[in-house]
Each structure stands twice: as C-alpha cells, then as structure tokens.
LUMTI-60370 format. One record per residue (C-alpha): residue number from 1; residue in three letters; x, y, z. Coordinates in steps of 0.2 Angstrom, whole numbers, plus 5000, padded with zeros to 4 digits. Each point is the difference from the previous one (the first is absolute). Layout:
N
+-----+------+------+------+------+
:  nr : rest :   c1 :   c2 :   c3 :
+-----+------+------+------+------+
: NUM :  ALA :    X :    Y :    Z :
...
+-----+------+------+------+------+
***
This chain:
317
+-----+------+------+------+------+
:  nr : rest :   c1 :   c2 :   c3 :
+-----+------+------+------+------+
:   1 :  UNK : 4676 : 6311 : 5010 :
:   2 :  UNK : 4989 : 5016 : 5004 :
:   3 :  UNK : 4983 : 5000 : 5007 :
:   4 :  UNK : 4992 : 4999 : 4985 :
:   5 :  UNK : 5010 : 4984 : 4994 :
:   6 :  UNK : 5011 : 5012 : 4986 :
:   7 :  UNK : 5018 : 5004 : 5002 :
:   8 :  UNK : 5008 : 5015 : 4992 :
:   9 :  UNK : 5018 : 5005 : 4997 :
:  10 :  UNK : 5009 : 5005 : 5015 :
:  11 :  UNK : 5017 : 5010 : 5000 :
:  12 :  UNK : 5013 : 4993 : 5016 :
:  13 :  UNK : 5014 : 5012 : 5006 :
:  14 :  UNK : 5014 : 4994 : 5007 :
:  15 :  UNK : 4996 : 4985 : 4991 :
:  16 :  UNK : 5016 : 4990 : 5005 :
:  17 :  UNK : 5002 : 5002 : 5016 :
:  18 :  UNK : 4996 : 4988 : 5016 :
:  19 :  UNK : 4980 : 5008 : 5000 :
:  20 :  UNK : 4997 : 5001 : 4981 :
:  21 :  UNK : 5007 : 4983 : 4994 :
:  22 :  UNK : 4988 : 4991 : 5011 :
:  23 :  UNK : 4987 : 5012 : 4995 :
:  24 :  UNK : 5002 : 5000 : 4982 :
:  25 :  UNK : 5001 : 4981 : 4999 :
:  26 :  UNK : 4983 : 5001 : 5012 :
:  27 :  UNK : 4993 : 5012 : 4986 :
:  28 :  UNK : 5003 : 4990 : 4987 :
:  29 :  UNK : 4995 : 4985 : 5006 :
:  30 :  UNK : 4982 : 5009 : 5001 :
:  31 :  UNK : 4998 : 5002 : 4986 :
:  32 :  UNK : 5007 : 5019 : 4999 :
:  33 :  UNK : 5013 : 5009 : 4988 :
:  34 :  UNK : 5014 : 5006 : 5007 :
:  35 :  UNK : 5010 : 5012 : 4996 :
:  36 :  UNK : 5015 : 4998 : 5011 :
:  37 :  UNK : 5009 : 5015 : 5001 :
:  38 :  UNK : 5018 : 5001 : 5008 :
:  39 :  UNK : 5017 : 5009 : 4997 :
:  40 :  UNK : 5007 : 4983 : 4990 :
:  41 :  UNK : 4985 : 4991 : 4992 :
:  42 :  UNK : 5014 : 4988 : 4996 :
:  43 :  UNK : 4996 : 4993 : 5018 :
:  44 :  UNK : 4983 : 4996 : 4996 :
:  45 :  UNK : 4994 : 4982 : 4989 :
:  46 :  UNK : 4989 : 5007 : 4988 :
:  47 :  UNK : 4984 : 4988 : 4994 :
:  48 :  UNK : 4983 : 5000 : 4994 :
:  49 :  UNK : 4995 : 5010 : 5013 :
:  50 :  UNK : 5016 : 5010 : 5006 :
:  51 :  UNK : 5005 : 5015 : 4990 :
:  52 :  UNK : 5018 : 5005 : 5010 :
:  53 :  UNK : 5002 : 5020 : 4994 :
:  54 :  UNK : 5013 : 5013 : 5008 :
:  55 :  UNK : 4996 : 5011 : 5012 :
:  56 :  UNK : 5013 : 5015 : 5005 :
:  57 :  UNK : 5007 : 5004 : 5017 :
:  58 :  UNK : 4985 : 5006 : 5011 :
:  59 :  UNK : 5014 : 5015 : 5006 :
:  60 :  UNK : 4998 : 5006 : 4980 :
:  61 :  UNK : 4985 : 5007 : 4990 :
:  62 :  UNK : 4990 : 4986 : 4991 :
:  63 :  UNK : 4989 : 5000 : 4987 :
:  64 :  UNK : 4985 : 4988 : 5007 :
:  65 :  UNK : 4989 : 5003 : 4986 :
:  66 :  UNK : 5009 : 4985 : 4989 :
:  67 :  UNK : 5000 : 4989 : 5016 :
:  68 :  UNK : 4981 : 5006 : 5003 :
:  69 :  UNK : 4995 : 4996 : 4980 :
:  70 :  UNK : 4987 : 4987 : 5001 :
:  71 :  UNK : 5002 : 4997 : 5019 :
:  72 :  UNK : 4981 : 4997 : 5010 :
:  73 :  UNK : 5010 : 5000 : 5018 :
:  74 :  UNK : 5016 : 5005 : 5010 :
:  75 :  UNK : 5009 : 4991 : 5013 :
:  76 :  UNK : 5013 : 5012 : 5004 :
:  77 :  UNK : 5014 : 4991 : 5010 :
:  78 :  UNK : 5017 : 5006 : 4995 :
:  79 :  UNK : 5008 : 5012 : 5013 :
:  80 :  UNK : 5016 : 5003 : 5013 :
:  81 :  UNK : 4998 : 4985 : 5014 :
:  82 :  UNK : 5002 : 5006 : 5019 :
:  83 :  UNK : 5019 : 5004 : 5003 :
:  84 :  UNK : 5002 : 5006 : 5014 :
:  85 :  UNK : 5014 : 5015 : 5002 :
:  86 :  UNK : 5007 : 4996 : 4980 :
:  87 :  UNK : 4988 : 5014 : 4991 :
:  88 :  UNK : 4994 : 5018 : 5003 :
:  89 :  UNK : 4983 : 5004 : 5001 :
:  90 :  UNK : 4999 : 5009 : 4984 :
:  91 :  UNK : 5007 : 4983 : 4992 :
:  92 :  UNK : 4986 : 4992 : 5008 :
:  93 :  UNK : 4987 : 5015 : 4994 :
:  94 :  UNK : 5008 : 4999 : 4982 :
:  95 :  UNK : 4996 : 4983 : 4997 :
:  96 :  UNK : 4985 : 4992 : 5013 :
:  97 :  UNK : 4992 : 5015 : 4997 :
:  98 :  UNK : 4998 : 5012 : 4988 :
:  99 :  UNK : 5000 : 4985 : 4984 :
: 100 :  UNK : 4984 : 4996 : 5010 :
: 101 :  UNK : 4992 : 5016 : 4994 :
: 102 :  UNK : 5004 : 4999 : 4984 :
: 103 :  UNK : 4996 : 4982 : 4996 :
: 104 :  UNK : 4986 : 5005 : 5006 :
: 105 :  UNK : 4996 : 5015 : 4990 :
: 106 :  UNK : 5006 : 4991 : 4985 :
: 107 :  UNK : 4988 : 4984 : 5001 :
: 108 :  UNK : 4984 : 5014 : 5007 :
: 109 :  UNK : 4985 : 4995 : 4988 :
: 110 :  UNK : 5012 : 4985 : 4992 :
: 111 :  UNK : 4996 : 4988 : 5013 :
: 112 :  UNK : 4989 : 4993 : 5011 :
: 113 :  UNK : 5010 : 4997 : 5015 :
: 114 :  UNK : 5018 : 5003 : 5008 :
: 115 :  UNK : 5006 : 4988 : 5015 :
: 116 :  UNK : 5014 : 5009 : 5007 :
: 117 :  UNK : 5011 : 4990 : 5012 :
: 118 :  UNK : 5004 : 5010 : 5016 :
: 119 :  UNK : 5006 : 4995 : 5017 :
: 120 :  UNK : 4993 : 4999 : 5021 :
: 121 :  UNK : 5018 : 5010 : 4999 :
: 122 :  UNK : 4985 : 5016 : 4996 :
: 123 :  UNK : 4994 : 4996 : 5017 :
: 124 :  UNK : 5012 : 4998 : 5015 :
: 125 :  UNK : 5019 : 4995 : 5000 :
: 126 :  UNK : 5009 : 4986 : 5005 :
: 127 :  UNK : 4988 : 4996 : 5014 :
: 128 :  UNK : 4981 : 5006 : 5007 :
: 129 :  UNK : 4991 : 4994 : 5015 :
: 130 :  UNK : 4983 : 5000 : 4993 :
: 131 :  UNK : 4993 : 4992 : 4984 :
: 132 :  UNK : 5003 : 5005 : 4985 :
: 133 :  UNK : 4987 : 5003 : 4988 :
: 134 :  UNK : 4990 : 5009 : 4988 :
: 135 :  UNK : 4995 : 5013 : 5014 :
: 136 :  UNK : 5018 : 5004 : 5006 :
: 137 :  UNK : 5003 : 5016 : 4996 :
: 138 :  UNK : 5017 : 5000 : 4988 :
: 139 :  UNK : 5013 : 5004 : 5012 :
: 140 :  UNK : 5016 : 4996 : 4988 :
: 141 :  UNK : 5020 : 5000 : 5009 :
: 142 :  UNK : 5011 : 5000 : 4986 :
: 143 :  UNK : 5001 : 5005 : 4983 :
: 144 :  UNK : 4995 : 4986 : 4992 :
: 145 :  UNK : 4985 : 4998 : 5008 :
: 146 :  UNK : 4996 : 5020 : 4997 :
: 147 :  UNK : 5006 : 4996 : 4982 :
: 148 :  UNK : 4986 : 4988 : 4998 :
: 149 :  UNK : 4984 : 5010 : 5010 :
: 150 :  UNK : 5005 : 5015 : 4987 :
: 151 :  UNK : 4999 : 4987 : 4986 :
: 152 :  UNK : 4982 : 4997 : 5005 :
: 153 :  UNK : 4996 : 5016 : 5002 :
: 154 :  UNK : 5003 : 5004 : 4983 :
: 155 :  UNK : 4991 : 4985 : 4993 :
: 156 :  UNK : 4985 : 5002 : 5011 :
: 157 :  UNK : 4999 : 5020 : 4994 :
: 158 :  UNK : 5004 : 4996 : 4982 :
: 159 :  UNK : 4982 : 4996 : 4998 :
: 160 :  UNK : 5004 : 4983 : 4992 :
: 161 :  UNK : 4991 : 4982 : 5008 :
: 162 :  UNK : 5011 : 4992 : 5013 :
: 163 :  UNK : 5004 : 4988 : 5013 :
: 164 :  UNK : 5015 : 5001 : 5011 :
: 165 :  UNK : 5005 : 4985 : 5012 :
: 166 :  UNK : 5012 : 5002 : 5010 :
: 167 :  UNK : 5009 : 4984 : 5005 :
: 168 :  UNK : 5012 : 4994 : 5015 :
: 169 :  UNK : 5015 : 4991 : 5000 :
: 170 :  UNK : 5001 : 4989 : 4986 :
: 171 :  UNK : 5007 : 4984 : 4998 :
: 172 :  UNK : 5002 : 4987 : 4987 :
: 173 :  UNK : 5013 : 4991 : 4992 :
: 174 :  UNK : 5016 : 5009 : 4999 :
: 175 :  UNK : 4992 : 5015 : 5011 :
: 176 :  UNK : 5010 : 5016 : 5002 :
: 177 :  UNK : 5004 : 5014 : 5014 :
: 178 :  UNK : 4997 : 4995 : 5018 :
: 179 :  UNK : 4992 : 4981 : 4998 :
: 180 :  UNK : 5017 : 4998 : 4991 :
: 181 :  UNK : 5011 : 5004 : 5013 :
: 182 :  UNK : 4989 : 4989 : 5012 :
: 183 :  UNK : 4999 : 4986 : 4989 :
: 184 :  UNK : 5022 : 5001 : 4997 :
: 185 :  UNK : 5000 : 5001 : 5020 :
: 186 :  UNK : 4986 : 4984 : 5001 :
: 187 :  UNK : 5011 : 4990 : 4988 :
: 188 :  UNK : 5015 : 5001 : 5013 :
: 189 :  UNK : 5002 : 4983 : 5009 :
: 190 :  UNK : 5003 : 5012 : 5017 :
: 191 :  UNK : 4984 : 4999 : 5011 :
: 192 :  UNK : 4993 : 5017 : 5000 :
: 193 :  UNK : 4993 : 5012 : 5014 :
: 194 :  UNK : 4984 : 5004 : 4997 :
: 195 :  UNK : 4988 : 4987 : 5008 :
: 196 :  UNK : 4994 : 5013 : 5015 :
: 197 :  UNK : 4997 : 5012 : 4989 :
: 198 :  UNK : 4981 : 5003 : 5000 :
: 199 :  UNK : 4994 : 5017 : 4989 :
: 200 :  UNK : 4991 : 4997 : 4983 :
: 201 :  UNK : 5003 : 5004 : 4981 :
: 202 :  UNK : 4989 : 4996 : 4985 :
: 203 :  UNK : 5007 : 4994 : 4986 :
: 204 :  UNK : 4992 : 4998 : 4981 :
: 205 :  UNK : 5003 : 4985 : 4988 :
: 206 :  UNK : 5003 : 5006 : 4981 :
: 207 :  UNK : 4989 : 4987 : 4996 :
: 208 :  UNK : 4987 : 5008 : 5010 :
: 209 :  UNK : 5006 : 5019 : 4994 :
: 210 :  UNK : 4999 : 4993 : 4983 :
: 211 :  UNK : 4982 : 4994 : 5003 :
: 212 :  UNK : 4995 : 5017 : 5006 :
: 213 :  UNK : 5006 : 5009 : 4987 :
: 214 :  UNK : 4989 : 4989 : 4988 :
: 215 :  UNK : 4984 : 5002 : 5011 :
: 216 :  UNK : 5001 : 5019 : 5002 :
: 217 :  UNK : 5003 : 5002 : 4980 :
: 218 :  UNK : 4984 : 5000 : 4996 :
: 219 :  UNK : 4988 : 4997 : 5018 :
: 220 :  UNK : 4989 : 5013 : 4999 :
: 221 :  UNK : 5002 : 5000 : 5021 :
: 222 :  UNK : 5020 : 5003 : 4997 :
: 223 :  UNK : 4996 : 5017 : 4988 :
: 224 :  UNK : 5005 : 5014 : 5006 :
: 225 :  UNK : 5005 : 4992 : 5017 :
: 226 :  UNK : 5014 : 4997 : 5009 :
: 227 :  UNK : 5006 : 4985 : 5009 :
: 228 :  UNK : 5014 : 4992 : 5012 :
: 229 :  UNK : 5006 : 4985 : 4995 :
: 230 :  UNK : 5007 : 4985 : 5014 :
: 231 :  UNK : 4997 : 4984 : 5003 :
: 232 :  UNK : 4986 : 4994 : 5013 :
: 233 :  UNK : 5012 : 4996 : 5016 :
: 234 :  UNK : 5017 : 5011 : 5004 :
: 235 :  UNK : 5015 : 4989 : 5004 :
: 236 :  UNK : 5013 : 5003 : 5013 :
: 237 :  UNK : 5019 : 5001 : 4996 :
: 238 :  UNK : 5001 : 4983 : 5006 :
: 239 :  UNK : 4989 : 4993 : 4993 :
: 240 :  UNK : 5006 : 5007 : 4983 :
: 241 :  UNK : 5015 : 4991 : 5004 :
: 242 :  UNK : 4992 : 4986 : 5002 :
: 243 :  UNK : 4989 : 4999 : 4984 :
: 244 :  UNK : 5020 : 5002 : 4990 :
: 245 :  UNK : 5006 : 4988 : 5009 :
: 246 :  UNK : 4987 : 4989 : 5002 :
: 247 :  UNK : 5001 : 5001 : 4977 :
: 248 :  UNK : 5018 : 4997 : 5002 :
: 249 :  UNK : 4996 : 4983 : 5008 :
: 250 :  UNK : 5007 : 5007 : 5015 :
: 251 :  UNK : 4993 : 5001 : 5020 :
: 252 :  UNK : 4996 : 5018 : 5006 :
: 253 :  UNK : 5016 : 4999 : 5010 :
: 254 :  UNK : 4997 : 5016 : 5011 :
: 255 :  UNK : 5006 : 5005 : 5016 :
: 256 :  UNK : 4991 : 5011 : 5013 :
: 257 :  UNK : 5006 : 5016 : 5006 :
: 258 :  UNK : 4992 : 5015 : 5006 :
: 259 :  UNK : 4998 : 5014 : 4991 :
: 260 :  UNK : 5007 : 5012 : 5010 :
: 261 :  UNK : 5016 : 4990 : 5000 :
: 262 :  UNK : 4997 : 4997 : 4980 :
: 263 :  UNK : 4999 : 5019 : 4995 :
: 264 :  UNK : 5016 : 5005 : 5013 :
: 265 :  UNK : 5010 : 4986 : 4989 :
: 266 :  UNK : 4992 : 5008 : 4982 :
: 267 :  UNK : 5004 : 5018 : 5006 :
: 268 :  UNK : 5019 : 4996 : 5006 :
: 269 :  UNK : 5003 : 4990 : 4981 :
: 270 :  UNK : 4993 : 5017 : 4993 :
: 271 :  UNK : 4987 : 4989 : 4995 :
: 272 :  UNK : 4985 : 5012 : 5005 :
: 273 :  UNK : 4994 : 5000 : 4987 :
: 274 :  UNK : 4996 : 4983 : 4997 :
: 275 :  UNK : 4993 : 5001 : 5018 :
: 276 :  UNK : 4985 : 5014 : 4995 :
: 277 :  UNK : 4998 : 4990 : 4986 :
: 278 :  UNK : 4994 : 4982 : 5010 :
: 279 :  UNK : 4994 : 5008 : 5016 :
: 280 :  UNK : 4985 : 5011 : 4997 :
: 281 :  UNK : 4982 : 4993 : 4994 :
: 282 :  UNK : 4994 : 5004 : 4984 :
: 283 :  UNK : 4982 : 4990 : 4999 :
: 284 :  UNK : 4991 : 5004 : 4981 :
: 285 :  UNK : 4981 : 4997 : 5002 :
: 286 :  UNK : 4994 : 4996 : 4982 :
: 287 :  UNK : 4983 : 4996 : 5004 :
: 288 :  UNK : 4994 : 5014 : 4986 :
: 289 :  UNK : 5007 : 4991 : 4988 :
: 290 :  UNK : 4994 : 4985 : 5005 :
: 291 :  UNK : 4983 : 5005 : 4999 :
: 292 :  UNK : 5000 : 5002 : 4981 :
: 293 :  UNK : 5004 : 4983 : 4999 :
: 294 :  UNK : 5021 : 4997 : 5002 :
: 295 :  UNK : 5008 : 4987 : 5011 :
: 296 :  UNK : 5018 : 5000 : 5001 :
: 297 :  UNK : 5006 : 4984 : 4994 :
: 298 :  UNK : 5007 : 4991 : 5013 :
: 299 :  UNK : 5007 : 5005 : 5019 :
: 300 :  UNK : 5015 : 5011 : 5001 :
: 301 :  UNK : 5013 : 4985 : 5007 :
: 302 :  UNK : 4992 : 4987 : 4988 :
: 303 :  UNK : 5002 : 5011 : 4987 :
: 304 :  UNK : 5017 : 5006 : 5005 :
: 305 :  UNK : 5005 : 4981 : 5003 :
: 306 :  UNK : 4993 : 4998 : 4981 :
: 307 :  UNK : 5010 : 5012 : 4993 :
: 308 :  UNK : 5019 : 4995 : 5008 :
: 309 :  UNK : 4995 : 4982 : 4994 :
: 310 :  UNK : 4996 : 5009 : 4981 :
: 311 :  UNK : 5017 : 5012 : 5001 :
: 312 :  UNK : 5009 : 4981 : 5005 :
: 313 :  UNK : 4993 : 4991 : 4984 :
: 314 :  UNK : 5002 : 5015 : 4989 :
: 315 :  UNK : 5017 : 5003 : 5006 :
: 316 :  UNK : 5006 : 4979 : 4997 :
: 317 :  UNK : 4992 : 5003 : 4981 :
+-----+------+------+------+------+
***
C-alpha cells in the first residue's frame, strides 16, 4: 500500500528471478498490479493481479515505452549478478549500466518513482574494516560493482524520482553465489574449520529486501534517497554454518583452528580465493534505513536457519 492508502501499477524487471519472484508475489499481495517483466514470461503464473509481459535481453535495445504504458512505479531488478573473473567490464557496463539510463529516460514524467536495486559491492570489495554506510564514499573493486554505481549515476542524473538500496549478501531459500557454496559445504557431515574465526559480515534476508523495496516505493523519506540494505547483527562464518546446519537438524559440528594455519591450508589447495572471501569483515550499518520505519524481518542465522528448513520442504514436494 502507499502512504496515502492507494496502490498503483507497478512494472518489475527481472521478474523471475530469485529477487523479483518474492517481490512481485509481495506486490501483489498489496494490493499492487504487477507487471512482471522477464525474458520468458512463461515462467511467471499470471492472475488477477500479475500481468507476465516479455522483456528483451538488457545487452539489446528495448523499447520501454510499452512496458512503461500505464505503469505508476519501477522496481528495476533485472541485471548480470557478481561473477567474479567470467565477464569483461564493458559486459558489466552494457548491461548493469547504461539500460539504467534509459529506463530512466523512458519512464521521466510517466512515473512517480524508480527503486533501482544496486549493491554495498558500489562501496568496498570483498572486505572493509570500518562500517559501511550511507557516508562511505563508493570505493567499488570489481566491475560489477563499478557496473552498478554508473547504473546509479545515470538514474540519479536522469532527473526522474528515485530510491536506490543497496543490499548485502542475500539469503533465502534456494540462495545463490557465495551463501551457496557455504551452504553445499555446511550440508557435509565432515566437521568444518571455522569455529576460531572471529571477523564479521552482514547478511540480508530477501524477506527483509523484499520489505524494503515496498517501503521505499512510495516513503516520501526514501525519495530521492539512497540506502544500504543488512540485517541488524553481522554473523560470523561459523556461525553461518551453524544457522544451515542448525535448519538441517544438524549440530554446528566445527572444529577450531587458527587462522593463520587455516589461510596456509586454503592458499596451498589454491583455494585463496575462498579464503579472502570468509576472512575480512564487511559490517553494513542500516540504521538510515531503519529510521524511516524498516526492520529487517528476523536475525541473519534465524533467518538463514529458516531458509534451509524452507529449501528442505520445497525440495521433498
């Protein structure tokens, strides 16, 4: 619902994938329209208040007017994910970036608000010692992340209104990238070495992402504004583990070694990678966002335990 107790029609893209499903069934159940943009609208139920429409690749030009006909608001989701070392820069730019812009020009004097999903990936790399917050300046250490600060650029000199949030780490129910990986290593029987590790990271239900995205649609705090997105306390790696095993009915089941000895291991495996990823602190401060009104929707490790219970029941339908 907006502030004003009226819902509008809203146009969501990337539509079916792990963000846009829950936020288009979050929409709807709103009371918004949706129009549920995606490559194959054939992957998208349609009902009373779902309209699945075809959306061409963001690497081609596309003609947004049609998508924009009747539309009140923009959640712009669709976009390359983080993969590190797979594309080049200018893949990153022709797709993160410059549709931004011209979304943006298309829906200028249409509607009355684009929430463009960005990334703390516009602010720091794989780890940063001090908070992370609205105040950081953008600081980005890989494509993707420059991909996504040009995206807001553009948006943000279009002229057009706006809020961008920029979220963590997210995790939910059949999550992807780097929880992945941990959660295929968590659901191992072997005990794991990662009970002395000690450094931080901020994680972000989609539940919680989901529930931003319909605050700051239409706060008239969010307009104009921009926003990192976490939940409340930052988790460490064990206690990540922990939390998937603990929704696998399992005990934590870690071992202690110390981390000198641990990042030797990694590095002789050629596994630094994996090392640089666990090792370094990255601690998301959302309290600006909170002070509009959101609260995440539970803590990161009952959340994460949630969502492995969920992926279990979904998985034995």
């Amino acid at each position: 619902m907006t502030e004003t107790g009226m819902t509008g029609k809203v146009l969501v893209t990337g539509a079916a994938g792990f963000i846009g499903r829950a936020t288009v069934h979050a929409l709807s159940e709103a009371g918004w329209q949706v129009r549920a943009a995606t490559r194959d609208p054939s992957k998208i139920e349609a009902s009373e208040r779902v309209e699945p429409v075809a959306m061409g690749d963001l690497g081609d030009e596309i003609d947004w007017a049609p998508l924009l006909d009747g539309v009140s608001h923009v959640v712009h989701l669709a976009g390359l994910a983080h993969a590190p070392g797979v594309l080049d820069e200018e893949t990153y730019m022709r797709i993160n970036a410059a549709p931004v812009g011209k979304l943006a020009d298309a829906a200028k004097g249409r509607v009355e608000r684009i929430v463009f999903i960005s990334t703390t990936r516009t602010q720091a790399g794989l780890s940063i010692d001090e908070p992370v917050n609205e105040a950081l300046s953008p600081q980005p250490t890989d494509s993707y992340g420059r991909s996504k600060l040009e995206g807001e650029r553009l948006l943000i000199e279009s002229g057009v209104p706006y809020t961008i949030l920029r979220p963590t780490v997210i995790y939910g129910p059949h999550m992807k990238g780097n929880l992945a990986s941990l959660a295929t290593m968590a659901k191992t029987p072997m005990p794991l070495p990662f009970q002395a590790l000690t450094n931080k990271r901020s994680l972000l239900g989609l539940d919680s992402l989901v529930s931003a995205i319909l605050l700051t649609l239409t706060s008239e705090a969010a307009l104009n504004e921009t926003f990192v997105v976490a939940d409340t306390e930052p988790v460490t790696v064990g206690e990540m583990i922990a939390a998937i095993r603990a929704g696998l009915g399992r005990k934590p089941n870690l071992v202690s070694i110390p981390e000198g000895a641990l990042r030797r291991v990694l590095h002789s495996f050629g596994r630094g990678g994996d090392w640089d990823r666990i090792s370094g602190n990255f601690v998301v401060d959302s309290a600006k966002l909170r002070g509009i009104g959101w609260e995440p929707a539970t803590s990161s490790t009952e959340g994460i335990e949630a969502a492995i219970r969920t992926e279990g029941a979904l998985t034995t339908l």
